[in-house]
C-alpha positions as CSV (number, residue, x, y, z in Angstrom):
1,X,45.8,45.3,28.3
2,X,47.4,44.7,24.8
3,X,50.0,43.1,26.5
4,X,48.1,40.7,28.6
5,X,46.0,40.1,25.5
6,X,49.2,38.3,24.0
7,X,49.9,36.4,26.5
8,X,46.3,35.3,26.8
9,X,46.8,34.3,22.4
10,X,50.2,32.8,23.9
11,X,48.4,30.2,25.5
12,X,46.2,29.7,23.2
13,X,48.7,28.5,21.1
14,X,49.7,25.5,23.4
15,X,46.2,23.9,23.4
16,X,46.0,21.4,20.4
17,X,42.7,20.1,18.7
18,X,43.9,16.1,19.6
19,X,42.4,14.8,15.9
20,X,44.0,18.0,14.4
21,X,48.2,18.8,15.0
22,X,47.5,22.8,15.1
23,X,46.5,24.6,17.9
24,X,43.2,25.9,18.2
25,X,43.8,29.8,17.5
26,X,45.6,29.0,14.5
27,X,42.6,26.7,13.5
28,X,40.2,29.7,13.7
29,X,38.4,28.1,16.8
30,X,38.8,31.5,18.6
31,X,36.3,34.0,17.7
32,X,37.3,36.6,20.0
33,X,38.8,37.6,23.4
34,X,37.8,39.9,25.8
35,X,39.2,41.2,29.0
36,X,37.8,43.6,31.2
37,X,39.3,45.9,33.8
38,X,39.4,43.5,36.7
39,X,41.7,41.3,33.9
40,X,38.4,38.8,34.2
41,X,39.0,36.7,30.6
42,X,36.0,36.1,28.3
43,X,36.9,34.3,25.4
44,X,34.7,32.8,22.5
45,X,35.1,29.5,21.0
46,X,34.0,27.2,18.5
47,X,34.9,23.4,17.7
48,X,35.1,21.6,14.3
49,X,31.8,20.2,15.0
50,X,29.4,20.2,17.6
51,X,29.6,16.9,18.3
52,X,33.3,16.8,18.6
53,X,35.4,14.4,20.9
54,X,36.8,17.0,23.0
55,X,33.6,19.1,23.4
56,X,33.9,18.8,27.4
57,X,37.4,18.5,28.1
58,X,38.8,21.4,25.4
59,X,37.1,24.5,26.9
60,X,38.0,23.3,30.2
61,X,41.7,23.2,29.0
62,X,41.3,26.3,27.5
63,X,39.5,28.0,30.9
64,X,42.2,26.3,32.7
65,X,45.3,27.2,31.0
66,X,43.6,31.4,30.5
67,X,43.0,31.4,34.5
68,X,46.3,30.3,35.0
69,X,48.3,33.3,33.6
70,X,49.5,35.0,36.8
71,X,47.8,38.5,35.7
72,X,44.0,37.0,35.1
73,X,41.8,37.0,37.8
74,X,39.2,34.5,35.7
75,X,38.6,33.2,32.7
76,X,35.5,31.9,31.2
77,X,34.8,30.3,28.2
78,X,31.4,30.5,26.1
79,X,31.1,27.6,23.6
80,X,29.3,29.0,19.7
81,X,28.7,27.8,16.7
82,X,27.4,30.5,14.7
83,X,28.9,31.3,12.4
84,X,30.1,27.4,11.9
85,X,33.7,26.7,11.8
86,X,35.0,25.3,8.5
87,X,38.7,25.0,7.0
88,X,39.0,28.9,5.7
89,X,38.9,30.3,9.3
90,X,42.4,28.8,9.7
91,X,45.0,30.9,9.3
92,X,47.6,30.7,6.7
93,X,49.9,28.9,8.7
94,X,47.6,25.9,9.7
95,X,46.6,25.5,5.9
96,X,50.2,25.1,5.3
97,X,50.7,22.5,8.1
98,X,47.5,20.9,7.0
99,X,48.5,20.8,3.1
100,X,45.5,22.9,2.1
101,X,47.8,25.1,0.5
């Protein structure tokens, strides 16, 4: 499972925020990933505001991309905002690419 886990973070990585040049697990927009035993994908998400540009067409990227991965049966993504996302869930890295380091 651990290994299909990273695969499922793998993908992650390649879906950008468009205003933002950092994908959207390094931005923190992640909250958390589940995957049961039928390898059906659950993942948690946030955006940078709830009334951002992409709120439609991310999590369907994001659905898409998950289901895609030759070992998932399905993916599904659920769309939160609490807690709210702000700049210290990125990660270190994103900070850096961002210049808030």
């Amino acid at each position: 499972m651990i290994e299909l886990e990273n695969k499922v973070v793998d993908v992650l990585k390649t879906i950008y925020d468009p205003e933002i040049p950092v994908d959207v697990f390094e931005l923190g927009l992640i909250y958390e990933v589940r995957i049961d035993d039928a390898k059906n994908v659950e993942i948690d998400m946030t955006l940078t505001s709830p009334n951002c540009p992409v709120a439609e067409s991310m999590p369907k990227e994001v659905e898409d991309k998950v289901a895609a991965i030759e070992e998932v049966n399905s993916a599904k993504v659920n769309i939160v905002f609490d807690p709210p996302w702000d700049k210290d869930m990125m990660s270190e890295e994103a900070k850096l690419e961002l210049g808030f380091l």
